[in-house]
C-alpha positions as CSV (number, residue, x, y, z in Angstrom):
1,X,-0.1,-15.1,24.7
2,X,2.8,-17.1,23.5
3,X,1.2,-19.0,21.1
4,X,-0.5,-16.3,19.9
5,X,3.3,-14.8,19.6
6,X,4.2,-18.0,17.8
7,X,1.1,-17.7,15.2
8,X,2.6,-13.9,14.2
9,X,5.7,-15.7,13.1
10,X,4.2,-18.4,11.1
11,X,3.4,-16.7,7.8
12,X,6.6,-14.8,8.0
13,X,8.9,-18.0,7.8
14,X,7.0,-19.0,4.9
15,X,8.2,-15.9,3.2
16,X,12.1,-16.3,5.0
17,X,11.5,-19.2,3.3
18,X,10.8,-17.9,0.1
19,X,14.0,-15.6,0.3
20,X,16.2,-19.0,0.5
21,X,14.8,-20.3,-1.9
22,X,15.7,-17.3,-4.3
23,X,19.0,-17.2,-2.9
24,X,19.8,-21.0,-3.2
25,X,18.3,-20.4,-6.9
26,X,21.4,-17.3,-7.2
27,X,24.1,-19.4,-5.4
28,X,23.6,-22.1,-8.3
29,X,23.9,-19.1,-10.9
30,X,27.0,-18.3,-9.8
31,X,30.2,-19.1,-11.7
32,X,30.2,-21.9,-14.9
33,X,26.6,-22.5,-14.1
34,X,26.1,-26.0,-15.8
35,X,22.8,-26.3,-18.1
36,X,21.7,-28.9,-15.0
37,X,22.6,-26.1,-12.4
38,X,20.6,-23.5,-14.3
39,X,17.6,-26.5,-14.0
40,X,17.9,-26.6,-10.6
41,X,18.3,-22.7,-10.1
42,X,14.5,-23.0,-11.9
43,X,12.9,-25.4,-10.1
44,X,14.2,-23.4,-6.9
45,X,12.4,-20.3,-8.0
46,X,9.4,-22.9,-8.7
47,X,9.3,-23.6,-5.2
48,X,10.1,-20.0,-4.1
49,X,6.7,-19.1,-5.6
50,X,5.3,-21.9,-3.7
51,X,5.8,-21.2,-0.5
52,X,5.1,-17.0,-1.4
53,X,1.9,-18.0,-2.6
54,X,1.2,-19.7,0.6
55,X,2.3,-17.0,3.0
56,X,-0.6,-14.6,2.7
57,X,-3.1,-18.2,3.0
58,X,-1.3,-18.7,6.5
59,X,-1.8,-15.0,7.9
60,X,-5.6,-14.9,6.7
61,X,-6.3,-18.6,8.7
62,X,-4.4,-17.3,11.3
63,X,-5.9,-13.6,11.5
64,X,-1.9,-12.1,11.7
65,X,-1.8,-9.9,8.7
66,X,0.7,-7.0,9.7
67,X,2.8,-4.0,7.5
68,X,5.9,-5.8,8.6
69,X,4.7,-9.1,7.1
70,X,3.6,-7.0,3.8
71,X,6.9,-5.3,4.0
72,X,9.0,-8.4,4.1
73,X,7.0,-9.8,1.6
74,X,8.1,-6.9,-1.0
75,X,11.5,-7.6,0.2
76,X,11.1,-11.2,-0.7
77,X,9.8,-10.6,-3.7
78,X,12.7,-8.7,-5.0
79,X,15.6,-10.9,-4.1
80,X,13.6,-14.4,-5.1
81,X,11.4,-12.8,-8.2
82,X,13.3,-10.1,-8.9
83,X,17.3,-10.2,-8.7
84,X,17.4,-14.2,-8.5
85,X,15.5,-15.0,-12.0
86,X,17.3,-11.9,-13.8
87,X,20.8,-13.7,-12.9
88,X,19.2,-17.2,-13.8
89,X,18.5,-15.7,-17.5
90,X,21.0,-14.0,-18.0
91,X,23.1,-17.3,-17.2
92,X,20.7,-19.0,-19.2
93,X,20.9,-16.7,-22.6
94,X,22.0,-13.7,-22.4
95,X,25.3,-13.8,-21.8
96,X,26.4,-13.8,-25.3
97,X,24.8,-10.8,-26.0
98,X,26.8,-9.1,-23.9
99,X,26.0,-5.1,-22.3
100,X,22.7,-5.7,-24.1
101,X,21.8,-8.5,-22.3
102,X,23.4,-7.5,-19.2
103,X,21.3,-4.6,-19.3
104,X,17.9,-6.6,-20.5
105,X,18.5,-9.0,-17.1
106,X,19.1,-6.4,-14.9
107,X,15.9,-4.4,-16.3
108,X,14.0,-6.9,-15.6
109,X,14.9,-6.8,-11.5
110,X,14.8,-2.7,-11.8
111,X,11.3,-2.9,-13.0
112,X,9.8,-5.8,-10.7
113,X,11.3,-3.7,-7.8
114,X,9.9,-0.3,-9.3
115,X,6.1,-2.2,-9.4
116,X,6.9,-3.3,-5.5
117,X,7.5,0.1,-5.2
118,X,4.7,1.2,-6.4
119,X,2.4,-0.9,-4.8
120,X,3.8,0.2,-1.4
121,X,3.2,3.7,-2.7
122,X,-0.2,2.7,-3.2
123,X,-0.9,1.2,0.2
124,X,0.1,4.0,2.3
125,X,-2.6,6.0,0.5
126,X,-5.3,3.5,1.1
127,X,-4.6,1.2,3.8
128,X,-8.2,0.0,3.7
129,X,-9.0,-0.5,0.1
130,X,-12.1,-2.9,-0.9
131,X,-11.6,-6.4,-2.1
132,X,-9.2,-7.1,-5.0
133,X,-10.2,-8.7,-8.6
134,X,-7.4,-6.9,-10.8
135,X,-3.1,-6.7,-10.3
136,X,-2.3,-3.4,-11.6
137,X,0.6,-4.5,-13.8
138,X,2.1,-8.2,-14.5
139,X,2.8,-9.4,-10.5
140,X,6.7,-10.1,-10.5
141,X,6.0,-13.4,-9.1
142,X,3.8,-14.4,-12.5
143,X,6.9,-12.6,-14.5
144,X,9.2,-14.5,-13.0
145,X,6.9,-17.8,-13.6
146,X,7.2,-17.2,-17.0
147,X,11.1,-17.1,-17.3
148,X,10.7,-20.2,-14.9
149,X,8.7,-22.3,-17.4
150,X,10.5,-21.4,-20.2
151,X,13.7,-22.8,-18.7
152,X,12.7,-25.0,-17.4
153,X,10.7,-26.5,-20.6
154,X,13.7,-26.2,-22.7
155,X,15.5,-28.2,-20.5
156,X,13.2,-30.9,-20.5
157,X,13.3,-31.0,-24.4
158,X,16.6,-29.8,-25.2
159,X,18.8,-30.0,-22.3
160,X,21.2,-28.1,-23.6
161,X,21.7,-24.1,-24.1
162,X,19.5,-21.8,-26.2
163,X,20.7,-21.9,-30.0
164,X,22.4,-18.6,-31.3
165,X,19.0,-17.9,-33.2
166,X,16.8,-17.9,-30.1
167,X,18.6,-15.9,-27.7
168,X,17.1,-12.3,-29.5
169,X,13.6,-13.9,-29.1
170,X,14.7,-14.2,-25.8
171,X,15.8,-11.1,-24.9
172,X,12.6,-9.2,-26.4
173,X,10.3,-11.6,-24.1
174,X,12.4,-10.9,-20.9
175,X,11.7,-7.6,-22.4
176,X,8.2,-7.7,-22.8
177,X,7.9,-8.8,-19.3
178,X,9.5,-6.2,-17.6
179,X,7.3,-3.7,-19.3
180,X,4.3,-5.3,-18.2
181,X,5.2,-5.1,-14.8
182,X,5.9,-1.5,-14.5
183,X,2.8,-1.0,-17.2
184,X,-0.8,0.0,-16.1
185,X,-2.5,-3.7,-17.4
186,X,-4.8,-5.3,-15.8
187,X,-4.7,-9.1,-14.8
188,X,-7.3,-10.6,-13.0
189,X,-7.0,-12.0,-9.6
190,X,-9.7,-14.8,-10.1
191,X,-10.9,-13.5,-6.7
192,X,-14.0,-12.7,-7.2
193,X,-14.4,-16.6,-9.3
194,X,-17.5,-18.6,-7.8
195,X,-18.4,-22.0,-7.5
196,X,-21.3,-21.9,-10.8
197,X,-21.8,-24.2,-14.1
198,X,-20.4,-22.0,-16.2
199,X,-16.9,-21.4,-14.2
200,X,-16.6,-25.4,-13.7
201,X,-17.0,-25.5,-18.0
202,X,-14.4,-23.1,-18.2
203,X,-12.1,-25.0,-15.4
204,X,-12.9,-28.1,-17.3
205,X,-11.7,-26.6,-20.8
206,X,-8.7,-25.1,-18.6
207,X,-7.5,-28.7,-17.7
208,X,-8.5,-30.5,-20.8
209,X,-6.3,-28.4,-22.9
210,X,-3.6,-28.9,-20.9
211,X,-4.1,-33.0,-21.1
212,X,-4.1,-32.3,-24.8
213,X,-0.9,-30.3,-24.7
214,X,0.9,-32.8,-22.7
215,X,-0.5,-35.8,-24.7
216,X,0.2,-34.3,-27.8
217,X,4.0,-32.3,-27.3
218,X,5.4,-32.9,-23.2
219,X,4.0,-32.2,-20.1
220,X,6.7,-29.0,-19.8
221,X,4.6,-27.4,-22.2
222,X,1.6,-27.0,-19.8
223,X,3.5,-24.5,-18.4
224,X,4.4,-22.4,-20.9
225,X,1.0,-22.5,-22.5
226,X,-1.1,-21.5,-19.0
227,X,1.1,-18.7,-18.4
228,X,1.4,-17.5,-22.2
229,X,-2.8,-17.5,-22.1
230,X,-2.5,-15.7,-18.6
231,X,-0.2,-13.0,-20.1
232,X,-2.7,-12.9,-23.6
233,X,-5.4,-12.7,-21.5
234,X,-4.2,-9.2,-19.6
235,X,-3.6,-7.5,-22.9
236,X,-6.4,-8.6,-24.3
237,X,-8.8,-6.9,-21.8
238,X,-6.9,-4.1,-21.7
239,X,-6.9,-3.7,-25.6
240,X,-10.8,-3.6,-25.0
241,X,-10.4,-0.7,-22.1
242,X,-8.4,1.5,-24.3
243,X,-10.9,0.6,-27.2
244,X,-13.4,2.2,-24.4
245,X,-11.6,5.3,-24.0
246,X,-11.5,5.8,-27.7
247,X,-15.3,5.4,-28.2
248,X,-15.7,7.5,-25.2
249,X,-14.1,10.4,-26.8
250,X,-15.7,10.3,-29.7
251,X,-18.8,10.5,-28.7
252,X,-17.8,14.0,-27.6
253,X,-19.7,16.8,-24.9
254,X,-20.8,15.6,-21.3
255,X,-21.4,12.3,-22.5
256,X,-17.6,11.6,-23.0
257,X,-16.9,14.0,-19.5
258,X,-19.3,11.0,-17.8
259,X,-17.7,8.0,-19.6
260,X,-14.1,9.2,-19.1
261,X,-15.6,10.0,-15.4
262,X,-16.6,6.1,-15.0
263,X,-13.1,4.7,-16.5
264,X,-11.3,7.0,-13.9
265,X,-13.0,5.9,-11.2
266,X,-12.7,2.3,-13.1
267,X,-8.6,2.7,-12.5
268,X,-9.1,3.8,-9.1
269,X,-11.2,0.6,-8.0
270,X,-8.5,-1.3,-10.1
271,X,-5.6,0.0,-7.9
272,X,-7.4,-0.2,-4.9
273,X,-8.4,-4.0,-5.5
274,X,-4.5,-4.3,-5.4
275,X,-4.1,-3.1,-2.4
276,X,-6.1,-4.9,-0.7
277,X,-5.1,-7.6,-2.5
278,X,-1.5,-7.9,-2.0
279,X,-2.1,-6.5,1.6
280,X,-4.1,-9.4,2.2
281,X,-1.8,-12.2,1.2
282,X,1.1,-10.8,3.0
């Protein structure tokens, strides 16, 4: 019984975890963060995703899935995803730009907790949803890898501060990013990926570019191209959704009753797989 006690706490230390690491990650934010602090405060957040990704792993080996663990996991994921990277860019480049960026930074935490949100939202309605191939929205975690990689890539190359001329770029990606997360986009969970030829091409073609990318530029850019593709990737497939709709309602009658039916339902399975998805790993 005790060990069995014991096993119930594992997956949640990986997550307590988590939290230090976004709170370390703050902690170096704090005050005349130096360029090198900022690098660190990155890597921290690196490792914060780390350790959240393996949480959910340790609960399914162990059969200890619970609503606290998925509840602390949300709770994680806002202080280490959510409030820690927001401070870290801010730090990093938006600063200069004052309320603006002040208010960019903090949109970014107010819309990774407002998906969190919704997911819980979400699972009280279906606490047994079917399996998961789809995130409804950009996952904070993924957001937040993107900040993470692009700080810490400029490091690498520049080590130094964003130039004047970069930090509006800047502030539309941060953004960009908190949109996504509080938008209806679908991303795939690369759950449902099996073990075939054609998925060991594509994992071969996944790895070869980024040899190429960091043989021909610097490794740092490996990072910032896989999650750039990742973020393409989502949009893409939604352009082609919407583009469905439209055809769909064209076509006019009970014919586009039935398709716009089929897309609904579509949604549904969508949200569903995120439930169950996000339920799982926490």
């Amino acid at each position: 019984m005790k060990l069995r006690k014991l096993m119930f706490v594992l997956p949640n230390l990986f997550t307590v975890t988590s939290i230090f690491c976004g709170f370390y990650a703050i902690t170096l934010c704090t005050g005349e963060a130096t360029p090198v602090q900022l690098y660190q405060a990155a890597l921290a957040i690196l490792f914060a995703m780390f350790f959240d990704g393996f949480d959910g792993r340790v609960a399914r080996l162990t059969k200890t899935q619970s609503d606290f663990g998925m509840q602390l996991d949300s709770l994680a994921d806002v202080v280490s995803f959510g409030a820690a990277p927001a401070l870290l860019v801010y730090k990093w480049a938006l600063a200069p730009l004052g309320f603006v960026g002040l208010f960019i930074s903090f949109a970014f935490a107010a819309c990774g907790a407002l998906r969190l949100a919704r997911f819980n939202v979400l699972a009280m309605r279906n606490p047994h949803g079917g399996g998961g191939n789809f995130f409804v929205g950009l996952p904070i975690p993924l957001a937040a890898g993107v900040l993470v990689s692009l700080i810490i890539t400029h490091h690498v190359v520049f080590a130094a501060p964003p130039d004047e001329s970069a930090l509006v770029p800047i502030a539309v990606v941060v953004g960009m990013l908190a949109l996504l997360m509080v938008s209806t986009v679908r991303y795939r969970t690369f759950k449902d990926l099996r073990l075939s030829k054609k998925s060991a091409l594509v994992f071969m073609l996944v790895v070869a570019s980024g040899l190429a990318i960091a043989i021909q530029l610097r490794p740092a850019y490996v990072l910032v191209a896989y999650s750039s593709a990742y973020l393409s990737m989502g949009l893409i497939e939604s352009a082609f959704l919407v583009r469905k709709r439209l055809v769909a309602r064209k076509v006019g009658g009970a014919g586009a009753v039935a398709a716009a039916a089929v897309l609904e339902e579509e949604d549904d399975e969508v949200e569903d797989d995120e439930v169950a998805e996000e339920a799982a790993d926490s």
